[in-house]
C-alpha positions as CSV (number, residue, x, y, z in Angstrom):
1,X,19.3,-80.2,-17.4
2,X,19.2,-80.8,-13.6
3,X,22.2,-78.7,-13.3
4,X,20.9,-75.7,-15.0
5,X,18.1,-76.6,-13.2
6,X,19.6,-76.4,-9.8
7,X,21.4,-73.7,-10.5
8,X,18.8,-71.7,-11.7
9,X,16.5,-72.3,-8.0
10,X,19.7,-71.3,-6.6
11,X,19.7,-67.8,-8.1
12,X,15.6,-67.0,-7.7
13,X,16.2,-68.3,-4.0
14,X,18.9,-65.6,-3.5
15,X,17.2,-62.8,-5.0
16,X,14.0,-63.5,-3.3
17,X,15.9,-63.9,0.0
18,X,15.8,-60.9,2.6
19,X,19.4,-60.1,2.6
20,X,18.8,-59.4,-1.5
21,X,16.0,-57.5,-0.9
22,X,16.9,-55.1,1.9
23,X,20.2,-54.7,0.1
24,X,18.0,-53.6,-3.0
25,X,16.2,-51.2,-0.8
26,X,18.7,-49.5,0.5
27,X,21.0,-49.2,-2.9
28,X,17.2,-47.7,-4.2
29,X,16.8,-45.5,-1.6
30,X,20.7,-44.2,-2.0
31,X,20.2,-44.1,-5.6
32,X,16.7,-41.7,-5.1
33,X,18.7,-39.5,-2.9
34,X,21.4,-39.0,-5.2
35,X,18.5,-38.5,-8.1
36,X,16.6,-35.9,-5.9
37,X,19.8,-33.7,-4.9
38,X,21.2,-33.4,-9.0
39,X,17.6,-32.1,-10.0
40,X,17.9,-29.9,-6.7
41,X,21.2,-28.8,-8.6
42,X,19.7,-28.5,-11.8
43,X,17.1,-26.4,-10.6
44,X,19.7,-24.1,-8.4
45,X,21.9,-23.8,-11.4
46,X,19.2,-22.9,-13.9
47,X,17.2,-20.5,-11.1
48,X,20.8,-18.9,-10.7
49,X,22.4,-18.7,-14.2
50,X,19.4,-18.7,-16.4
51,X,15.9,-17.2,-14.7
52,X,16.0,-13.3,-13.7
53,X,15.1,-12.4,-10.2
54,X,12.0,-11.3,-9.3
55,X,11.6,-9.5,-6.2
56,X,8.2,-7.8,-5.3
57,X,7.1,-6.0,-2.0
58,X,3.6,-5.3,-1.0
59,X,3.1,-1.8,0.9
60,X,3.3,-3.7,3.9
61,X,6.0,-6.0,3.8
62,X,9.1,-3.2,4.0
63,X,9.7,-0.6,6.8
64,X,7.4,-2.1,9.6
65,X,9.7,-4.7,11.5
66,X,10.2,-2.3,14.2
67,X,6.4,-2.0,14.7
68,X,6.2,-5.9,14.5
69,X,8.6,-6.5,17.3
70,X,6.9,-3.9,19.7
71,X,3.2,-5.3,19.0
72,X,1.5,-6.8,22.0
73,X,-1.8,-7.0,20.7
74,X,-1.2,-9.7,18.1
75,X,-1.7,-7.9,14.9
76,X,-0.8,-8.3,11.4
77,X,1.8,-6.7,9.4
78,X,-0.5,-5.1,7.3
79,X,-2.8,-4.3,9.9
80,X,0.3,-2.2,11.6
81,X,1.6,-0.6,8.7
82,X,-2.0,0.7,7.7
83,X,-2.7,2.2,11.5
84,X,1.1,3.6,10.7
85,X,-0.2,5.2,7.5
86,X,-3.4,6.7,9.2
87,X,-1.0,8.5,11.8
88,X,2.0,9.5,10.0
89,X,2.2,13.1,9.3
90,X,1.8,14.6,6.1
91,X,3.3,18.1,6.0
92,X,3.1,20.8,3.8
93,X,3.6,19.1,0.6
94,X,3.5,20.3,-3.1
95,X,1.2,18.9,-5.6
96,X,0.5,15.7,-5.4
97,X,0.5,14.8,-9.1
98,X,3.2,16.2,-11.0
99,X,3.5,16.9,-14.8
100,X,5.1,14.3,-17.1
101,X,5.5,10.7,-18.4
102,X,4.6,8.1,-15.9
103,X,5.0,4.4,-16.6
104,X,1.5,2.6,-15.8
105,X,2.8,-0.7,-17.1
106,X,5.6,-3.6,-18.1
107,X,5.3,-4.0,-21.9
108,X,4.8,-7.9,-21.0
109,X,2.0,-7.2,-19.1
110,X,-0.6,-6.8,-21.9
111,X,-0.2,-9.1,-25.3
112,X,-1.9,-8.8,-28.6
113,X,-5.6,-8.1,-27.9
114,X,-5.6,-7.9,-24.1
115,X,-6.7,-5.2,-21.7
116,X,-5.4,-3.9,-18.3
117,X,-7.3,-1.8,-16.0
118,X,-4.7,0.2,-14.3
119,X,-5.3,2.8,-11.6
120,X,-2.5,5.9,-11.4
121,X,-2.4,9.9,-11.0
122,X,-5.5,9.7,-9.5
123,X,-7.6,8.4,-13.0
124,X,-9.0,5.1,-13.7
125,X,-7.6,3.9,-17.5
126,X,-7.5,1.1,-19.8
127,X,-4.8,-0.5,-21.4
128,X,-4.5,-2.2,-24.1
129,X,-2.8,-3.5,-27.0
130,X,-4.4,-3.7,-30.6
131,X,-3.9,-7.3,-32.5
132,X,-1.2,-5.7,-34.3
133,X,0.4,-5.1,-31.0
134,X,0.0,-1.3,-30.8
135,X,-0.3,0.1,-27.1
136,X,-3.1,2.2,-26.5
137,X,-4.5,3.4,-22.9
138,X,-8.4,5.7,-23.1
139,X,-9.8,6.8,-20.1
140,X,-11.6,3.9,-18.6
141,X,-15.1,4.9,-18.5
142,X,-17.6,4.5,-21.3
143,X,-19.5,7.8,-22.4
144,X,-23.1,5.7,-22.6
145,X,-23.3,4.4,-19.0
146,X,-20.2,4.2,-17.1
147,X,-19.3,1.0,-17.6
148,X,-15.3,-0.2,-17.2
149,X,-13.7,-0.8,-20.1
150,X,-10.8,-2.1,-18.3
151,X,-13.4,-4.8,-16.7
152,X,-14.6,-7.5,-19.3
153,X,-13.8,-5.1,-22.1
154,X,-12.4,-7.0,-25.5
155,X,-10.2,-5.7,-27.9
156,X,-11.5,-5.9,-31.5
157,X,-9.2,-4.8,-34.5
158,X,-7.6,-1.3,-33.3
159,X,-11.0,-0.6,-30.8
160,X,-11.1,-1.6,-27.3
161,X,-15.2,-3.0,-27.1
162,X,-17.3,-2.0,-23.8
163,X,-18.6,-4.8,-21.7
164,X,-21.9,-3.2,-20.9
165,X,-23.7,-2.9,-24.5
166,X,-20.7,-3.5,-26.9
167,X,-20.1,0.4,-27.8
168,X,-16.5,0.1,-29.5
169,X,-13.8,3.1,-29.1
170,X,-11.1,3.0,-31.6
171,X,-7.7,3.0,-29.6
172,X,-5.9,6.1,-31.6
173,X,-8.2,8.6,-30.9
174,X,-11.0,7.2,-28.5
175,X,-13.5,7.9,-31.1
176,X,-16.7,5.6,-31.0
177,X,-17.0,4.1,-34.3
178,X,-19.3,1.0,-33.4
179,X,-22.8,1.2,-31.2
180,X,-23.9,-2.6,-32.2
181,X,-28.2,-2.2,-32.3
182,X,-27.9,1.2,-33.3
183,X,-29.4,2.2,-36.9
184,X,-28.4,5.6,-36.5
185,X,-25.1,7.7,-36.8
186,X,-22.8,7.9,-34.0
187,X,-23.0,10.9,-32.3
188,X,-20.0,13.1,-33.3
189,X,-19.7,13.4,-29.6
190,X,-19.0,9.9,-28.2
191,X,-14.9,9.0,-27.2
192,X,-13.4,8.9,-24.2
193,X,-9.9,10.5,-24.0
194,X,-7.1,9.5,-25.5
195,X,-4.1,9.8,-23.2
196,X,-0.6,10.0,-25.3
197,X,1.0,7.3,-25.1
198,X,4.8,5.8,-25.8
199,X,5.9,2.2,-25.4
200,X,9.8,2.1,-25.1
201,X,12.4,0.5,-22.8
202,X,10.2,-2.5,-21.8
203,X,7.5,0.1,-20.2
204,X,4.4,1.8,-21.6
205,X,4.3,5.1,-20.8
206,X,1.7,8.0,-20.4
207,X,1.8,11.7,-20.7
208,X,0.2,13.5,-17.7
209,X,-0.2,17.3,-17.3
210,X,-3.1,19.3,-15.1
211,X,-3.2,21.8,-17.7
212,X,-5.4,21.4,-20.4
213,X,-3.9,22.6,-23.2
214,X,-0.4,20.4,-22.6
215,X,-2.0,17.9,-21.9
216,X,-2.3,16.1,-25.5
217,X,0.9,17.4,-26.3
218,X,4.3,16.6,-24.9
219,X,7.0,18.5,-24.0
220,X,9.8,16.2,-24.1
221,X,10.0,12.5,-24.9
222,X,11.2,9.6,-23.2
223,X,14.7,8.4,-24.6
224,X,15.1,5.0,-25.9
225,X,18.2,2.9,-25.1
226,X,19.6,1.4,-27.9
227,X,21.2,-1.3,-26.0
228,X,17.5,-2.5,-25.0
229,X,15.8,-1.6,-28.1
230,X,18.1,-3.9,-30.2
231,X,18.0,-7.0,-27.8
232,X,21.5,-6.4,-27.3
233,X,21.7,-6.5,-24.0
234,X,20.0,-9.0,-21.6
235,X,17.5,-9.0,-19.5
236,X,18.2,-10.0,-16.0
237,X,15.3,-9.0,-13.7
238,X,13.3,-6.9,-11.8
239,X,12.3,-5.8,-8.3
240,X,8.5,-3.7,-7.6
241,X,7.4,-1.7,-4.9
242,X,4.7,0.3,-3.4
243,X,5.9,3.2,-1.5
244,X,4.2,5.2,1.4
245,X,5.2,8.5,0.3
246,X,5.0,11.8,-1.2
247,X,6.5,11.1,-5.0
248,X,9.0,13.8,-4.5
249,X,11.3,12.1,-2.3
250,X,11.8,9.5,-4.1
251,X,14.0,11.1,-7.0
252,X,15.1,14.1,-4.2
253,X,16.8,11.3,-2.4
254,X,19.6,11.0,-5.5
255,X,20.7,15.0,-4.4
256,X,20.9,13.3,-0.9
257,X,24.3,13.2,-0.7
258,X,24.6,12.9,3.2
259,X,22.5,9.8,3.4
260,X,24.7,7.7,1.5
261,X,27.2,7.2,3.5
262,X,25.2,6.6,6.5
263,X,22.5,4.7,5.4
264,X,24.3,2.9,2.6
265,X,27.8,2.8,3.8
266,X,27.0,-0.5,6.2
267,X,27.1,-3.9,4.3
268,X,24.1,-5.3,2.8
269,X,25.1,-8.1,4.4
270,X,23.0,-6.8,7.5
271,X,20.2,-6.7,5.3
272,X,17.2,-3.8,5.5
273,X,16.1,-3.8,8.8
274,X,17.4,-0.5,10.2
275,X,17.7,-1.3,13.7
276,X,19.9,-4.5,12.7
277,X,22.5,-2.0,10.5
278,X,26.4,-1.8,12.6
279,X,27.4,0.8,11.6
280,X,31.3,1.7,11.7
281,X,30.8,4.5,14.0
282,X,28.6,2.7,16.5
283,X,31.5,2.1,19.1
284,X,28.6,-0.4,20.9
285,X,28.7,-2.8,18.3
286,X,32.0,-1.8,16.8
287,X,33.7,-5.5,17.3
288,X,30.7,-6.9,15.6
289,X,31.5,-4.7,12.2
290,X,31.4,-6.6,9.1
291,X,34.2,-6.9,6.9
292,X,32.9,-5.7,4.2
293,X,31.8,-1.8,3.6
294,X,30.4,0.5,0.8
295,X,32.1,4.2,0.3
296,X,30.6,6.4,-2.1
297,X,31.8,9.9,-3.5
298,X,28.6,11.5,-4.8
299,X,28.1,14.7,-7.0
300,X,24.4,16.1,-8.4
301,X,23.8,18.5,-11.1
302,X,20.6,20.2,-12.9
303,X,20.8,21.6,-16.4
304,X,22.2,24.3,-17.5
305,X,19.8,28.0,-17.6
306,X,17.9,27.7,-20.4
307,X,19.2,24.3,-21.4
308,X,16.7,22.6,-23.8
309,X,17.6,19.7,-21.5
310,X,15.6,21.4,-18.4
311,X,13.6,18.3,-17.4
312,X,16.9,16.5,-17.1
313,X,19.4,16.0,-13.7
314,X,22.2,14.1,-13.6
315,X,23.4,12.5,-10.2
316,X,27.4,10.8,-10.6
317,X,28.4,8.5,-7.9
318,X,32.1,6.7,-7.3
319,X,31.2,3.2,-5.6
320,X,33.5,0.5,-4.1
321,X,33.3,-2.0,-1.9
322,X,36.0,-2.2,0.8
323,X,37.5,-5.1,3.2
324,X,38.4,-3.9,6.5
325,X,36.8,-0.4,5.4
326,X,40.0,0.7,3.8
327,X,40.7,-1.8,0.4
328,X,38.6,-1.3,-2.4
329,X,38.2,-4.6,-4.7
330,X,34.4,-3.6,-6.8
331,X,34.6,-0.5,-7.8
332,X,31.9,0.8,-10.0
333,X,31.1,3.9,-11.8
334,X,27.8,5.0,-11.7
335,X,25.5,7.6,-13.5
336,X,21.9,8.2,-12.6
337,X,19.8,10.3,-15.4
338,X,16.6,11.7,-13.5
339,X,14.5,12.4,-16.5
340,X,11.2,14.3,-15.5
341,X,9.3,13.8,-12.4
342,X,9.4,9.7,-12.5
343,X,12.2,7.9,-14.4
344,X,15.6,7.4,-13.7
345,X,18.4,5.6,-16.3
346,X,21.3,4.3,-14.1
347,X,24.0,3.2,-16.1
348,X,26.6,1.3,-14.1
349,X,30.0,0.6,-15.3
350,X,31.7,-2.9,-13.9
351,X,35.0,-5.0,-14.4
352,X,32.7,-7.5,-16.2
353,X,31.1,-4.4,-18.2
354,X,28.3,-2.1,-18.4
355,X,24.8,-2.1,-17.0
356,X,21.5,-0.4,-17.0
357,X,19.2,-0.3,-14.4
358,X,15.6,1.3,-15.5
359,X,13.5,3.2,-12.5
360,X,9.8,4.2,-12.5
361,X,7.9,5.8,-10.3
362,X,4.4,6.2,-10.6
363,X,1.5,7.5,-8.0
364,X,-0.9,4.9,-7.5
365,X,-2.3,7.3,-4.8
366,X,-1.4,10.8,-3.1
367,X,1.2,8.8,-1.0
368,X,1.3,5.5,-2.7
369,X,3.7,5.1,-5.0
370,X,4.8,2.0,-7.5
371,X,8.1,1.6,-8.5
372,X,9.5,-0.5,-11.1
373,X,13.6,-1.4,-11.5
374,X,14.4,-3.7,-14.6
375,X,18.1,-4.6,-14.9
376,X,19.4,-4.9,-18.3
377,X,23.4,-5.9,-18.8
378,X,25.9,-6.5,-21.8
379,X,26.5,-10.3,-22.3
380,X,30.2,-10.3,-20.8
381,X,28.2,-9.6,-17.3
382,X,27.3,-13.3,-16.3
383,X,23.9,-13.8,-14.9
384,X,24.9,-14.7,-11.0
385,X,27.0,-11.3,-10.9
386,X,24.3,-9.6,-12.5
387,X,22.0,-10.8,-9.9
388,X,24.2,-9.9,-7.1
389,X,23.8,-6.7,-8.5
390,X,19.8,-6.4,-9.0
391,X,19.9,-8.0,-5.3
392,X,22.4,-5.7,-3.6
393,X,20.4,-2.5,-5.8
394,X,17.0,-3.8,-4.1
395,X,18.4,-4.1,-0.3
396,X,19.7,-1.1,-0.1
397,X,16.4,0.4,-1.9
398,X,14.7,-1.1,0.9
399,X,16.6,1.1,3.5
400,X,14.9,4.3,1.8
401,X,11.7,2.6,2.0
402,X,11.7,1.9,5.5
403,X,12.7,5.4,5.9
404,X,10.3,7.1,3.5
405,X,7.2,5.3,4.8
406,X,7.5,6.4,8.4
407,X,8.7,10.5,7.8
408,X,6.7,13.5,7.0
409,X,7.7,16.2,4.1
410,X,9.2,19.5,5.7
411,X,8.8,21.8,3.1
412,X,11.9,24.4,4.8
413,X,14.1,21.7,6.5
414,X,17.1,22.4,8.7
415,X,20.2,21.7,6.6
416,X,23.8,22.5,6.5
417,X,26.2,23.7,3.9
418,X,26.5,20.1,3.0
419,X,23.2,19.9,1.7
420,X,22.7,22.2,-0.4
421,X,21.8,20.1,-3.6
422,X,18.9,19.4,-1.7
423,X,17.9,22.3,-2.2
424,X,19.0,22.5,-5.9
425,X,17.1,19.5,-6.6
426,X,13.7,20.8,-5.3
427,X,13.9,24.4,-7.2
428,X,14.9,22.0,-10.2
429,X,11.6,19.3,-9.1
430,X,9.2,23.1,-9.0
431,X,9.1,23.0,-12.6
432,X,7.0,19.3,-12.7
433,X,4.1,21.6,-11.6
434,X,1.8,23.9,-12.8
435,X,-1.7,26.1,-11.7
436,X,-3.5,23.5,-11.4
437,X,-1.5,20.3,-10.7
438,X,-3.7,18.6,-7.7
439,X,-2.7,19.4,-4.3
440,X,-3.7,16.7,-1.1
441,X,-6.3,19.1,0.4
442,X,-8.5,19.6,-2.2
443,X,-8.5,15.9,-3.1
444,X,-8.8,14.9,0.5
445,X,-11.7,17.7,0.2
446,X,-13.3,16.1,-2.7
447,X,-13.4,12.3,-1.9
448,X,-15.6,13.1,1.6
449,X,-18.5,11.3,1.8
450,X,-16.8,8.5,-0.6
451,X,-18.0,5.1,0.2
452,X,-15.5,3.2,1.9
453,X,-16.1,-0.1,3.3
């Protein structure tokens, strides 16, 4: 008994002795480290492999590093890049609203029985989804006293319900069918307009046209894409923007064939900062060139004359990356499908297969524009390539940007034989307006003596 006794006040002396207890510590604190850096690789792993990117830039926060580095004065981004909107140039633009089907939305933006107030083409509307999961959008404004139906409004069976009194307007026709402490009929006369709607590709869309009597009606219809309809392809992310510019440039700069080259050809290694682009010409910096450069053959063509397919463009590009600017290793084929005034389908073809990459462009504002890209791929293309992809896609869309928010629109520019699908692509773009599509000076005209705070 003494033995086990002794043997016993042996062992609690050792492990209640320093040397056992700063030994402890340390193989603890070892042990936490090597905890905390596998969930740090767990997380990396999953963010990479599993989670889509999601990249999303504020007016402000692309195209203004130049203006940044000159400031003496201490100001914000946003502060410069709003004085930079006050002084930029306009131009003679066209219309600033042209005719077609605009994205407002994501289709995960609004679930069964919610509402979205969205602002675009220069009208307030509502959005919403029935709680059978139908999209509607009405104007946003209720008939009785002007009330937001987009603000506080609640969605009740297929009507969307007005905040101020409870005046219900059913979501297929904008019909009011409900006036809660009314005993009488509903006057025949009270709905708000019904804008056509169509939900496909992960986007709910609108119709838009200044005239009247197309405007309930459309003309063409946005196609759906199998692959993303079926849920046979996956879903790999998206980037957003807002865009100081006139809309026009935006879908002008795929019959751009010039710029490619220049503005693209440097690696996106370098990023989107303009002035930090080497370019392989720029004998200053020439011994600083990456590796690593992007060529591109480029061809642009409209529809045929009298082509039922007249609100379609097709833009082909040949793409590879080279090492030492002369081997090619990714190549990828490329075909962009401008369809109307503001979507593109850009279907890439890869070694590890095919991709789609969905664009929208939507006015917010005259020269505000949001666009949307949501990057769909077949399942051979694993999820980091695919997000090299979305990633390389959205820093070389940044280039435009910090072009497009600084230039002005010449409406006769000085080009060269070279650029003649410039000019193609704008007598093509003509046809997106009409009489009375709405032109900056009369809105600028109409929104004096606006408040403004």
């Amino acid at each position: 008994m003494s033995f086990f006794w002794s043997s016993g006040s042996s062992l609690v002396d050792f492990l209640v002795s320093p040397g056992w207890i700063a030994q402890d510590k340390g193989a603890m604190l070892i042990q936490l480290v090597y905890t905390v850096a596998a969930l740090f690789l767990v997380w990396l792993l999953h963010y990479i492999v599993f989670r889509p990117l999601n990249r999303i830039r504020d007016l402000c926060e692309t195209g203004y590093k130049d203006l940044v580095r000159w400031d003496r004065y201490g100001r914000t981004k946003r502060q410069l890049a709003n004085e930079a909107r006050r002084n930029k140039k306009v131009g003679e633009v066209p219309p600033v609203y042209p005719n077609g089907w605009f994205a407002l939305c994501e289709s995960d933006d609004v679930r069964n029985g919610h509402v979205l107030a969205v602002d675009a083409l220069g009208e307030n509307m509502a959005v919403f989804r029935t709680e059978e999961g139908k999209a509607c959008v009405l104007d946003a404004y209720c008939p009785h006293l002007g009330a937001h139906l987009g603000i506080g409004g609640r969605v009740v069976g297929d009507c969307i319900e007005c905040p101020f009194h409870g005046w219900q307007f059913n979501g297929n026709d904008g019909k009011c069918t409900s006036i809660p402490y009314s005993k009488g009929k509903v006057p025949s006369n009270a709905r708000v307009k019904k804008w056509p709607t169509h939900e496909v590709n992960g986007f709910i869309f609108v119709w838009y046209h200044a005239e009247s009597d197309k405007s309930l009606e459309p003309e063409w219809t946005v196609p759906e894409l199998d692959e993303i309809s079926s849920g046979r392809w996956r879903y790999r992310g998206r980037t957003e923007y807002k865009v100081n510019v006139h809309i026009q440039e935006i879908p002008e700069n795929g019959a751009d064939v010039a710029h490619l080259a220049y503005l693209h050809g440097p690696s996106i290694l370098f990023g989107s900062d303009l002035t930090a682009i080497t370019r392989e010409d720029d004998r200053k910096t020439k011994s600083w060139a990456p590796l690593l450069h992007h060529h591109w053959e480029v061809g642009w063509k409209g529809p045929e004359p009298g082509s039922p397919d007249w609100h379609l463009a097709v833009t082909t590009i040949k793409h590879d990356l080279r090492l030492f600017g002369c081997i090619p290793f990714i190549l990828m084929d490329v075909e962009a499908k401008q369809i109307g005034p503001g979507l593109v389908h850009l279907t890439m073809g890869t070694s590890l297969g095919r991709c789609v990459l969905v664009q929208t462009v939507t006015p917010v504002a005259p020269f505000t524009q949001r666009v949307l890209h949501r990057l769909y791929t077949s399942p051979t293309v694993i999820a980091p390539y695919a997000k090299l992809i979305l990633w390389g896609e959205a820093i070389q869309f940044e280039r435009d940007v910090a072009v497009w928010n600084h230039k002005t629109y010449i409406k006769n520019p000085l080009i060269v034989s070279e650029d003649r699908t410039i000019s193609r692509h704008r007598r093509w773009y003509q046809q997106f307006y009409s009489e009375n599509s709405p032109r900056f000076e009369t809105i600028i005209e109409n929104q004096k003596g606006s408040i403004d705070w």
